[in-house]
N, C-alpha and C positions, 0 to 999 in steps of 0.2 A: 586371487581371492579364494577362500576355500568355500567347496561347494555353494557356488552359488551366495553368497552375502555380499552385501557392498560393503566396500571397504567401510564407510561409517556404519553399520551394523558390528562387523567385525571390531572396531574401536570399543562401539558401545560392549557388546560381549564379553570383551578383557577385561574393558573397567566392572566392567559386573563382575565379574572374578573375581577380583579384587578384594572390593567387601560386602558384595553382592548389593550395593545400593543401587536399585534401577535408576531415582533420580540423578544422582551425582553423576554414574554412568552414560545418562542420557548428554547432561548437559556436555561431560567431556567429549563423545563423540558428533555434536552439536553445537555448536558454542555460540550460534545467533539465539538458541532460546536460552533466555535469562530466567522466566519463571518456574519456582521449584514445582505448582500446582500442572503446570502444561508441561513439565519434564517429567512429572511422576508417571499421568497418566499417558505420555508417551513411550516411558520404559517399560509400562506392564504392559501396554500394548505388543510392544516387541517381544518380551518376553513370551507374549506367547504367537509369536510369529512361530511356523512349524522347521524353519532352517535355522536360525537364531539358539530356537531350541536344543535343538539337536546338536547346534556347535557346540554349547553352554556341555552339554551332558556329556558329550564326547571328553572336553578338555576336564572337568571336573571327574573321568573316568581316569582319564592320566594321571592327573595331580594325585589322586588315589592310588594308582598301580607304584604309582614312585616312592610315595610317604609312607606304603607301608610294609610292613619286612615280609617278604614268605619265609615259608620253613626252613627254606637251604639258607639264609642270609640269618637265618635265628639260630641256625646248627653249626656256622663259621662261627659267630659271635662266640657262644658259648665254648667250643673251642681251644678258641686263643685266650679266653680266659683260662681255661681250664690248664692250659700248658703255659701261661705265665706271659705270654705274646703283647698283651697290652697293659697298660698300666693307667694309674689314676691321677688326679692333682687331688691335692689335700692344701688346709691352710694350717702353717705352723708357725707360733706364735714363741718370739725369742724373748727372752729378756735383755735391756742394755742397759741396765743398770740405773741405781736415783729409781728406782721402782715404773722406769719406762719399758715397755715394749712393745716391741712390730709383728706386724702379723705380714708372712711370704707365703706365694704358694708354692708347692713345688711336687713333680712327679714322683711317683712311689709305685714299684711293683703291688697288682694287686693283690689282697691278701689270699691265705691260706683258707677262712672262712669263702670267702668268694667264690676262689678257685672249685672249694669241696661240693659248692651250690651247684656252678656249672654239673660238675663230675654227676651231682643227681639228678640231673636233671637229664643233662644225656643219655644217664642210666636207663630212666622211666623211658625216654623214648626209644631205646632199641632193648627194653623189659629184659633189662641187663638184673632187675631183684626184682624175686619175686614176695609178697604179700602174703598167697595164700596158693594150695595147690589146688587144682583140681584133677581128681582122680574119682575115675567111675569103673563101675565093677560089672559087667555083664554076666548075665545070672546063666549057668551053663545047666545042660543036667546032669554034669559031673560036680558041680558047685553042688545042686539040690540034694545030690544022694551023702553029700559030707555032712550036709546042713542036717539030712536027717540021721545019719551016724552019729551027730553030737548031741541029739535028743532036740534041738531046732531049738530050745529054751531062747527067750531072745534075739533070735536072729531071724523072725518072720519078719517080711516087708510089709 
């Protein structure tokens, strides 16, 4: 059992997971209670049992880490598009003639606009173009005495 839950807690738990219905949950890891009204206020009960809890959070911690991409799994992705590695399905629609046609799917290198997305995108992230410069000037007292050689007209900070 993990930390500590009974094994019908642990039932109840998953089926929470599920579609988070405490009822429904209840009943499944219970099944002598029949009523929805004594199953309800026995799943929020549980739910806020402090082990129950904390299973709940843990597992819906995972389901998270899994579902969703990091950076390096977003910087493959882009990638293989970008060098042509993956491809798409599309639906294309034949004509047979007497004015009938079918529609098939079928795979197709992904396009040249795709590809060129990836390509900017992985740009922005390794500030492969730049936008704008910046450059800054520190004011010397060899800058000062030109500034005043040129009469400074304009070029006071």
């Amino acid at each position: 059992m993990s930390k500590g839950l009974t094994e019908k807690q642990k039932i109840f738990a998953n089926e929470y997971l599920v579609d988070l219905n405490a009822t429904r949950a209840y009943k499944k890891a219970y099944p002598n209670v029949k009523k929805d009204t004594t199953a309800a206020q026995a799943g929020s009960r549980l739910l806020r049992n402090v082990k129950v809890k904390n299973y709940i959070d843990e597992q819906l911690k995972k389901i998270e880490d899994e579902s969703i991409a990091d950076a390096k799994e977003v910087m493959k992705y882009l990638t293989q598009i970008l060098r042509g590695e993956l491809d798409e399905e599309v639906v294309v629609v034949e004509g047979e003639g007497d004015g009938f046609s079918s529609a098939k799917k079928v795979r197709k290198e992904v396009g040249i606009r795709e590809r060129n997305k990836a390509a900017e995108l992985l740009g922005k992230r390794y500030s492969l173009f730049t936008d704008k410069m910046d450059v800054s000037v520190e004011k010397s007292e060899k800058l000062a005495d030109i500034i005043d050689q040129l009469g400074g007209e304009g070029l006071e900070e």
